[in-house]
C-alpha positions as CSV (number, residue, x, y, z in Angstrom):
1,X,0.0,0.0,0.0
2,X,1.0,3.2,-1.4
3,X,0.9,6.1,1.8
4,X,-1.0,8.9,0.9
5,X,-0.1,10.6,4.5
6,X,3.3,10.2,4.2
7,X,6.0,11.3,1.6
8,X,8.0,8.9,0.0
9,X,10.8,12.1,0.5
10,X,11.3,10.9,4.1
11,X,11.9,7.0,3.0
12,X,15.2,8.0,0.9
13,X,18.7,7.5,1.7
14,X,20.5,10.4,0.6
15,X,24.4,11.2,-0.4
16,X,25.2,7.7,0.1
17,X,28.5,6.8,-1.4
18,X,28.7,3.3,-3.1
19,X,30.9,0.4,-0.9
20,X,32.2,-2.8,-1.6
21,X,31.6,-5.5,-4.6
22,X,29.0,-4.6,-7.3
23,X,26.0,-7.0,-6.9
24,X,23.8,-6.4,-9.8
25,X,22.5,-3.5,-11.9
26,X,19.3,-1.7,-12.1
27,X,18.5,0.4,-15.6
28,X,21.8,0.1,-16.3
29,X,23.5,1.4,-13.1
30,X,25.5,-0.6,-10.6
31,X,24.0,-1.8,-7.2
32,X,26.7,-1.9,-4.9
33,X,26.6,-4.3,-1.9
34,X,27.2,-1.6,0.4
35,X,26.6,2.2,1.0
36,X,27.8,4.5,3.4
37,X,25.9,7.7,3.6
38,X,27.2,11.3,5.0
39,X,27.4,10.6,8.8
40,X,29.3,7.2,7.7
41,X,26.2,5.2,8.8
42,X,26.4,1.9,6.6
43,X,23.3,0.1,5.0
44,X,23.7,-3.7,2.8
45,X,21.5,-3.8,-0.1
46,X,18.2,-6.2,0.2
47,X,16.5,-5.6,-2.7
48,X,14.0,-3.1,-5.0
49,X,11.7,-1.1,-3.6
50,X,8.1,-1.6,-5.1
51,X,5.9,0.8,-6.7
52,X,1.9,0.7,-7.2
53,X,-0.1,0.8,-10.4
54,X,0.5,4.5,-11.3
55,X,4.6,3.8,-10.8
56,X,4.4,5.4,-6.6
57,X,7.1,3.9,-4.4
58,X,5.4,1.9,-1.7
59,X,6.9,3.1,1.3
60,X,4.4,1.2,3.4
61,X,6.4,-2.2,2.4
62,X,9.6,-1.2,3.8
63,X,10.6,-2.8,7.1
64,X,12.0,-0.7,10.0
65,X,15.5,0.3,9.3
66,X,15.3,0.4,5.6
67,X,15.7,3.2,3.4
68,X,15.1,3.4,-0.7
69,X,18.5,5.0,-2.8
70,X,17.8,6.1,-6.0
71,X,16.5,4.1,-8.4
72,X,14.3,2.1,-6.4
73,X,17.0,0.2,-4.3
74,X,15.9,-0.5,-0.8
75,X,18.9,-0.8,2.0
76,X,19.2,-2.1,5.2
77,X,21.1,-0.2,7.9
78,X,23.9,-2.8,8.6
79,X,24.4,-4.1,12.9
């Protein structure tokens, strides 16, 4: 479910630098294992975020301590 209440804006990791081995790609970009973001806070990639019907990011499926870095790549913050 797609939040109507709640901007996808606060869901998104920003300035995260790319860490570690490359694990895929995604619309022809790299998808880095890791990411370290500007407070050097680290997060392990688990997967894509999901969208709804009319292409929204559904924020509403993202567990507690996951963020989304652009495009559509949903990280975990790493223990």
């Amino acid at each position: 479910m797609v939040s109507r209440n709640i901007p996808h804006e606060y869901f998104l990791l920003d300035a995260a630098k790319a860490d570690g081995p490359v694990v895929g790609h995604l619309r022809g970009k790299p998808i880095s294992a890791v990411v370290i973001d500007r407070n050097g806070g680290c997060y392990r990639f688990v997967g894509v975020a999901a969208r709804d019907g009319r292409g929204r990011l559904d924020v509403m499926s993202l567990k507690q301590g996951e963020w989304i870095l652009a495009p559509d790549l949903v990280y975990a913050e790493a223990a």
